[in-house]
MMTF fields as JSON, N, C-alpha, C and O atoms, coordinates in Angstrom:
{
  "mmtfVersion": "1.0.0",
  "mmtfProducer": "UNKNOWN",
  "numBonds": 403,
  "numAtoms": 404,
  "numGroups": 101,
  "numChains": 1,
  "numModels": 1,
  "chainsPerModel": [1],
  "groupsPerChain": [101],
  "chainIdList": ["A"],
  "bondAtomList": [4, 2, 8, 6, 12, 10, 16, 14, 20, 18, 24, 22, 28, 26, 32, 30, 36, 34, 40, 38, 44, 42, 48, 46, 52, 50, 56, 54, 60, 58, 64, 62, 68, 66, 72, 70, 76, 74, 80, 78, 84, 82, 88, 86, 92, 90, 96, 94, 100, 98, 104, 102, 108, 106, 112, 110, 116, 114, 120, 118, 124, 122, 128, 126, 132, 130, 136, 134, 140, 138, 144, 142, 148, 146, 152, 150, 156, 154, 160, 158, 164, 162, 168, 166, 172, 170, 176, 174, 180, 178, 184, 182, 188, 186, 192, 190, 196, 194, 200, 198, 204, 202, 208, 206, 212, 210, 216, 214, 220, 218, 224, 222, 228, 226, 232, 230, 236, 234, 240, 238, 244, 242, 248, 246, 252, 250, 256, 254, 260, 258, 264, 262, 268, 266, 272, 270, 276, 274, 280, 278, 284, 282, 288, 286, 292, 290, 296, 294, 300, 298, 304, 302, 308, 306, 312, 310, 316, 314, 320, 318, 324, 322, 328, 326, 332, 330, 336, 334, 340, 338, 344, 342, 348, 346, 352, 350, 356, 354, 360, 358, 364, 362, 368, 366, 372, 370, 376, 374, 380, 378, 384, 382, 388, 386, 392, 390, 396, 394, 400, 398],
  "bondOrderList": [1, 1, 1, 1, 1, 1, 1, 1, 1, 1, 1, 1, 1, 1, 1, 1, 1, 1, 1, 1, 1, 1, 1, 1, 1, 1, 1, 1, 1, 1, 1, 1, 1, 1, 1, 1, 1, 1, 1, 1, 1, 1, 1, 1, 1, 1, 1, 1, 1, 1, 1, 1, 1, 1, 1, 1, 1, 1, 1, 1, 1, 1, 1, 1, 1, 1, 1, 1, 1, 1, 1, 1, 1, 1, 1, 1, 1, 1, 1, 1, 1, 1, 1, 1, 1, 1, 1, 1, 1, 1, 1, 1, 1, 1, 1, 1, 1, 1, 1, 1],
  "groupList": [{"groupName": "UNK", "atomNameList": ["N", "CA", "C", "O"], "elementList": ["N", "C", "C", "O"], "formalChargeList": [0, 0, 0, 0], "bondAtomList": [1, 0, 2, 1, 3, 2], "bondOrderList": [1, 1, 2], "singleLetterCode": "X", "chemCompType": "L-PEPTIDE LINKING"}],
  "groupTypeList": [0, 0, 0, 0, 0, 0, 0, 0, 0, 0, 0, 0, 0, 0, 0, 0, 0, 0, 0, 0, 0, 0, 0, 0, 0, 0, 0, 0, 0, 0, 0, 0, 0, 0, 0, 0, 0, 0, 0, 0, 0, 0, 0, 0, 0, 0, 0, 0, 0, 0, 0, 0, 0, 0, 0, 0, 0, 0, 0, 0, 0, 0, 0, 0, 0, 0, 0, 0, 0, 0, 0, 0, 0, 0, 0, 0, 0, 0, 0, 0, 0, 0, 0, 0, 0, 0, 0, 0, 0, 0, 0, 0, 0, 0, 0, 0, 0, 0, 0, 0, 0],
  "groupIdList": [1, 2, 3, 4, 5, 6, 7, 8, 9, 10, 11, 12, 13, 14, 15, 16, 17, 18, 19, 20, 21, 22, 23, 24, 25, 26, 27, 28, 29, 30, 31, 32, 33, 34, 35, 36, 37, 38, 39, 40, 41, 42, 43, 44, 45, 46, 47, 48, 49, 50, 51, 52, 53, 54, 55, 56, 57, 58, 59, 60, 61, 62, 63, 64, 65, 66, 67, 68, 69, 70, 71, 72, 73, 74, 75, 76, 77, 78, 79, 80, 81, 82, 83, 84, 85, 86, 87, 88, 89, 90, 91, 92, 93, 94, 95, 96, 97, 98, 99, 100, 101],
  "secStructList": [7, 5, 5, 4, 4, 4, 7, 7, 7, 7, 7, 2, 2, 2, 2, 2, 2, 2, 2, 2, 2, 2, 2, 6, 6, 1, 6, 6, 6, 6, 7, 7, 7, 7, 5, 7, 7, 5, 7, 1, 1, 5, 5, 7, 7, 5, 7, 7, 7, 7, 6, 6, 1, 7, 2, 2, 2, 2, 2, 2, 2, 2, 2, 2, 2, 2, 2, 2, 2, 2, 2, 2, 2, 7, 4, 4, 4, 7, 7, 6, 6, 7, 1, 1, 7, 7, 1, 5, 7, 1, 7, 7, 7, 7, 7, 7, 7, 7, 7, 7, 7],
  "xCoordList": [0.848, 0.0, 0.888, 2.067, 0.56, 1.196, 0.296, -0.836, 1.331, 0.492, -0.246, 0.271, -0.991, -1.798, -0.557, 0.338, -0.984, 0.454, 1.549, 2.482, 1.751, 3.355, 3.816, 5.026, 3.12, 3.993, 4.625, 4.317, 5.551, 7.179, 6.814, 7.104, 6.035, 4.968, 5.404, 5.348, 5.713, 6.132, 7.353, 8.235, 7.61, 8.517, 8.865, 7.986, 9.989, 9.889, 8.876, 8.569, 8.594, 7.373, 5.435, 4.314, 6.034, 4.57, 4.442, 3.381, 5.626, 5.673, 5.339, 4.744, 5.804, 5.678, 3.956, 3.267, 3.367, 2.039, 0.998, -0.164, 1.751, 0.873, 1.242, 0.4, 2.059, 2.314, 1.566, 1.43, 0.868, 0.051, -1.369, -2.17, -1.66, -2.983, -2.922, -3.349, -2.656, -2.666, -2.876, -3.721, -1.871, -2.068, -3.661, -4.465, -3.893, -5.09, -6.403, -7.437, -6.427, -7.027, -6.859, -7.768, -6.17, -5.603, -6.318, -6.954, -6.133, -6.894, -8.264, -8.689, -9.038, -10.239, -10.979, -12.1, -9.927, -10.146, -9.99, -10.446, -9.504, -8.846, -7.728, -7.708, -6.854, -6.029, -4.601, -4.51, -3.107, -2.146, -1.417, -1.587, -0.631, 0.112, 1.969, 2.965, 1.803, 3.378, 4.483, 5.549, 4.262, 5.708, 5.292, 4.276, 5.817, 5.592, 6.562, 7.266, 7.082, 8.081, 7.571, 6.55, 8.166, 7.744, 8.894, 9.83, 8.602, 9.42, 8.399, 7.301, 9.111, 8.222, 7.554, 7.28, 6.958, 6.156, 5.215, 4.075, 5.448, 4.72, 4.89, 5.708, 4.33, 4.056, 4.013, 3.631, 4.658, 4.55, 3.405, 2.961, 3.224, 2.181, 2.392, 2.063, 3.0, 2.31, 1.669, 2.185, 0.438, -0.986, -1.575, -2.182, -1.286, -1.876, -3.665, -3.957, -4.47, -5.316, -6.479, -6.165, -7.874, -8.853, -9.49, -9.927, -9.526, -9.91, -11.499, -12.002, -11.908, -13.129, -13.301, -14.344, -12.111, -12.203, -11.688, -10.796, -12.409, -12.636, -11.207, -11.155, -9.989, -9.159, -9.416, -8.518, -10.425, -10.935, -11.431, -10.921, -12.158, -12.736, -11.781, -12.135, -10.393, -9.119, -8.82, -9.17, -8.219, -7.72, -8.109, -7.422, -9.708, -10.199, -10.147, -10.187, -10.095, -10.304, -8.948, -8.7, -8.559, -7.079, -7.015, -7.329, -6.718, -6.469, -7.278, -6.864, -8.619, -9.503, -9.482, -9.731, -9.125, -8.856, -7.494, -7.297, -6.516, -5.167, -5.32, -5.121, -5.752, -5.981, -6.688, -6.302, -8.093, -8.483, -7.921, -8.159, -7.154, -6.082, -4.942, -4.501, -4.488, -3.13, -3.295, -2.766, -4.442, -4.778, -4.901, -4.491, -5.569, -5.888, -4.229, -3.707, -3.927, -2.732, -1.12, -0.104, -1.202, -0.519, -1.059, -0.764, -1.577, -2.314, -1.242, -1.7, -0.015, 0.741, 0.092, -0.13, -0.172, -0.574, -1.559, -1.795, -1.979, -3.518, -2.755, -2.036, -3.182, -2.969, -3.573, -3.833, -4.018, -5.086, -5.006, -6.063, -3.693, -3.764, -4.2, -4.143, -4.612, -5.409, -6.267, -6.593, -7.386, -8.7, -9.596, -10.686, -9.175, -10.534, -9.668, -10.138, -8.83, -7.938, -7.527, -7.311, -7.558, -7.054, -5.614, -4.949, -5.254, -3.847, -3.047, -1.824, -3.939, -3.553, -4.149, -5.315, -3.153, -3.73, -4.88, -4.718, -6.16, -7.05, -6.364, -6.803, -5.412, -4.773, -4.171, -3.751, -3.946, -3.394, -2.905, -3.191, -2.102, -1.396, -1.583, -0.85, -2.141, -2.453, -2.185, -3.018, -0.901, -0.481, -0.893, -0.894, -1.151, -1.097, -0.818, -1.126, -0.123, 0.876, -0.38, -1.491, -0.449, -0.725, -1.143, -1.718, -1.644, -2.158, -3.238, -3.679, -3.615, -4.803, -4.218, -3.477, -4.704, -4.205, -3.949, -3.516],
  "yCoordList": [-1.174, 0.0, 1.23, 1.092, 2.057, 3.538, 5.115, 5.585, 5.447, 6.753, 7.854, 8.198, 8.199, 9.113, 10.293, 10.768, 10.474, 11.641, 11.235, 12.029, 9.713, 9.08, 10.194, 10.32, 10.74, 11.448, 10.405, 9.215, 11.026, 10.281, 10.644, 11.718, 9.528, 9.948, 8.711, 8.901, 7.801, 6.434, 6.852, 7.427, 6.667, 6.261, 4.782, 4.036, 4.581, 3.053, 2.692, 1.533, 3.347, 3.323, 3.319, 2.872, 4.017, 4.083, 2.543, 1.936, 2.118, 1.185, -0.449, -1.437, -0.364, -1.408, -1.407, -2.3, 0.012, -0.126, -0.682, -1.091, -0.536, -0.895, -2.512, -3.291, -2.931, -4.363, -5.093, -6.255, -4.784, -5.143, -4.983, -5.811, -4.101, -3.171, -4.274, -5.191, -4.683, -5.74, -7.006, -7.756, -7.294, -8.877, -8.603, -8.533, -8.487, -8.326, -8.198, -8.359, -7.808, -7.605, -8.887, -9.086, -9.485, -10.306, -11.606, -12.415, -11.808, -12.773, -12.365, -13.093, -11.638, -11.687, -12.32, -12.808, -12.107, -12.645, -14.137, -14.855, -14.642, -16.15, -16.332, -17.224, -15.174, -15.244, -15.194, -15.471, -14.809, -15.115, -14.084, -14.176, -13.13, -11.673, -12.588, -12.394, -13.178, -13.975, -13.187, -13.304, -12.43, -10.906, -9.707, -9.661, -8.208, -7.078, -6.578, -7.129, -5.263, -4.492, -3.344, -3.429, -2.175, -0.744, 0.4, 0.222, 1.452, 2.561, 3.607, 3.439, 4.794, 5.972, 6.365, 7.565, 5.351, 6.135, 4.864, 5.152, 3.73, 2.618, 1.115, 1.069, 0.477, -0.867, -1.977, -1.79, -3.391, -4.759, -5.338, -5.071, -6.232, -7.382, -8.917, -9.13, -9.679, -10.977, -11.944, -12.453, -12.045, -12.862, -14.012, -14.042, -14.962, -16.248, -16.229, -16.36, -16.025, -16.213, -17.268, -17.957, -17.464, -18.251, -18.037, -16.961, -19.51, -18.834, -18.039, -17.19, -18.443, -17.682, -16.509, -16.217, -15.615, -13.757, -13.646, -14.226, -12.856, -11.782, -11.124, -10.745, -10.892, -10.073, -8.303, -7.562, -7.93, -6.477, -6.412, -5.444, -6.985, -6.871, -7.239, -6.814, -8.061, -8.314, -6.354, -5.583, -6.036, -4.874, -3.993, -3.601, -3.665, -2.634, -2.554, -1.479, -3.268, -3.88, -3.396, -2.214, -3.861, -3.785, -2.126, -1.781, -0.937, -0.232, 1.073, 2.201, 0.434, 1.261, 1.408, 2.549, 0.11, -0.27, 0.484, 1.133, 0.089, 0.615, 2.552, 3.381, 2.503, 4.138, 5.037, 5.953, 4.022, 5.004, 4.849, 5.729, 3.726, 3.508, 4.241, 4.401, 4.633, 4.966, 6.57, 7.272, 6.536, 8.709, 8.946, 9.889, 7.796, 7.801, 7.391, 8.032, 6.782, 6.285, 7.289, 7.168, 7.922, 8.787, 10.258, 10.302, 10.964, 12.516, 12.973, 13.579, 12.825, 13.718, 13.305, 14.077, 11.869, 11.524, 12.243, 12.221, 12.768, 13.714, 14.802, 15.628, 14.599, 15.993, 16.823, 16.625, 17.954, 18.943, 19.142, 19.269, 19.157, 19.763, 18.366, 18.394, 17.211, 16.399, 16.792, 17.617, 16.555, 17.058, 16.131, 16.466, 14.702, 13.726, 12.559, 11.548, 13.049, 13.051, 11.388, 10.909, 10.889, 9.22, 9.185, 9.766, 8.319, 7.988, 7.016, 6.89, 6.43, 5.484, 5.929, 6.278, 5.828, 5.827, 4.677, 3.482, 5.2, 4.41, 2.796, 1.684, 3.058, 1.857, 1.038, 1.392, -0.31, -1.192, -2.026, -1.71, -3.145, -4.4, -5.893, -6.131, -6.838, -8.01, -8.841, -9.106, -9.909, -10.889, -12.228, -12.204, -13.088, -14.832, -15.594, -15.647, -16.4, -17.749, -19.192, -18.697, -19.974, -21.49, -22.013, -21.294, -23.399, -24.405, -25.127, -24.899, -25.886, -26.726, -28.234, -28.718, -28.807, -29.937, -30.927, -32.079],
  "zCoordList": [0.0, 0.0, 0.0, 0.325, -0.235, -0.807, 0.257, 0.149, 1.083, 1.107, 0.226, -0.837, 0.49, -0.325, -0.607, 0.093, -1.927, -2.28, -2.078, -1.952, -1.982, -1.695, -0.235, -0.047, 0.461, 1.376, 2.113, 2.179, 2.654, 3.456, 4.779, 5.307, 5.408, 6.637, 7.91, 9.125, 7.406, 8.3, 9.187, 8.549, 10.648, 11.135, 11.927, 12.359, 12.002, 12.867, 14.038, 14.315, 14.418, 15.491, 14.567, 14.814, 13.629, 12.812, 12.123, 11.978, 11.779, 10.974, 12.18, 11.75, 13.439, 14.22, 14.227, 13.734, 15.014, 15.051, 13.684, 13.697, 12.807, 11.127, 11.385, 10.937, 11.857, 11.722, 12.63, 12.246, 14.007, 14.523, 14.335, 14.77, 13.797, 13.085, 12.264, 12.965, 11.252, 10.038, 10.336, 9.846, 11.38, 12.123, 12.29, 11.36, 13.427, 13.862, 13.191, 13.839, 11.444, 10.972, 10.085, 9.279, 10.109, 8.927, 9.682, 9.007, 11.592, 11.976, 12.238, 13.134, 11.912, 11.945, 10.483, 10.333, 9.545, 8.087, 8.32, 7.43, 9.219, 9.497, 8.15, 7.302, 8.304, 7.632, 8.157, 9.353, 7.329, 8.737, 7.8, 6.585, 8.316, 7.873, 7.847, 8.543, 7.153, 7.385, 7.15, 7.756, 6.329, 6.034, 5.916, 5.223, 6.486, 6.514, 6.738, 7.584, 6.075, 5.441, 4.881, 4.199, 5.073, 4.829, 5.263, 6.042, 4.635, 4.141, 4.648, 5.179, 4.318, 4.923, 3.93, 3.933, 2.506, 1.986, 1.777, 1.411, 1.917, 1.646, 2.791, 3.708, 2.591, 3.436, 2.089, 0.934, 2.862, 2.021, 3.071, 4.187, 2.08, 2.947, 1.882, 0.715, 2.789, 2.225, 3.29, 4.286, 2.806, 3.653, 2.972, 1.902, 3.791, 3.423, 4.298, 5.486, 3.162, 3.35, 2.836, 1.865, 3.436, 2.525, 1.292, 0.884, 0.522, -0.875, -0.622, -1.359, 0.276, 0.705, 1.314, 1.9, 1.205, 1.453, 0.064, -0.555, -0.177, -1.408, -1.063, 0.107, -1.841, -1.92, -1.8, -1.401, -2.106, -2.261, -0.954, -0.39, -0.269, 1.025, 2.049, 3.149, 2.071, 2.635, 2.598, 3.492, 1.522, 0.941, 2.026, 2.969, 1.653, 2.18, 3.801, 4.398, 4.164, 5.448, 5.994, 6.23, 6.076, 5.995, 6.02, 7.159, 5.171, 4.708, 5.439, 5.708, 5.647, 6.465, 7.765, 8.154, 9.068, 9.772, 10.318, 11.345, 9.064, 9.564, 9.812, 10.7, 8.522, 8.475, 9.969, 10.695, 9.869, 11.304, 12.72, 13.548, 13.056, 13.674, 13.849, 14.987, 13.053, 12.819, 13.632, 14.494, 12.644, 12.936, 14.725, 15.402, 15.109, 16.797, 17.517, 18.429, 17.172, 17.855, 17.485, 18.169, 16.672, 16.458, 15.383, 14.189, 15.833, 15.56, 14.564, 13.595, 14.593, 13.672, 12.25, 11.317, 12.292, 10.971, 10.165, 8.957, 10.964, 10.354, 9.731, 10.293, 7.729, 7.586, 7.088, 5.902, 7.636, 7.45, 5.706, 5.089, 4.981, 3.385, 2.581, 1.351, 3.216, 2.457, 2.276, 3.13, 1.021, 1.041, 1.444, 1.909, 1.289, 1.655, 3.363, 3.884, 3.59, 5.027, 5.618, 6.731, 4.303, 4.443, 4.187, 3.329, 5.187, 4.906, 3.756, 3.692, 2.958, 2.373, 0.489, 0.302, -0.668, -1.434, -2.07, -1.824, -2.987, -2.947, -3.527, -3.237, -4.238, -5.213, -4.55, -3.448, -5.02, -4.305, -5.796, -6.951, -5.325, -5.577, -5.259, -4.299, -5.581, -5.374, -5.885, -6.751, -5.82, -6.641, -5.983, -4.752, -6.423, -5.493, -6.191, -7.382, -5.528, -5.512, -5.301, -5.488, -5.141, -5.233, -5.587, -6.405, -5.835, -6.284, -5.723, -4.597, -6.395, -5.878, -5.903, -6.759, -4.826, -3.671, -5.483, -5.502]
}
């Protein structure tokens, strides 16, 4: 995922709290957050999840969750010269890997 406006907004502390924010969201999906990695303008995710969550509803979830999170748990994140005041750009990335048994 990508900040909105690519701003350079993450610090190591922003980035630990996104990694628990995600877990947590990832097991309510009954899914499992196995790698996470991020920069101050973006976040990785690779999630082994069920073929029975919708990838878009994973996404959003995810993204929405983290976002209104993030803003409560650290205020700097809020920035007033956004116009619609989300932290995350709307776009995303979704590749998957496996097979059938």
């Amino acid at each position: 995922f990508v900040t909105r406006y690519r701003g350079k907004v993450f610090t190591g502390a922003h980035l630990n709290s996104l990694e628990l924010l995600f877990d947590r969201v990832c097991r309510d999906f009954e899914a499992e957050l196995q790698e996470f990695n991020g920069e101050t303008d973006h976040v990785h995710l690779l999630v082994n999840f069920p073929p029975k969550v919708a990838v878009s509803r994973l996404v959003n979830s995810l993204k929405g969750v983290s976002s209104r999170r993030m803003k409560l748990l650290h205020p700097e994140l809020v920035q007033p010269a956004y116009r619609k005041n989300s932290l995350w750009s709307p776009s995303y990335f979704a590749g998957s890997v496996g097979g059938a048994p």
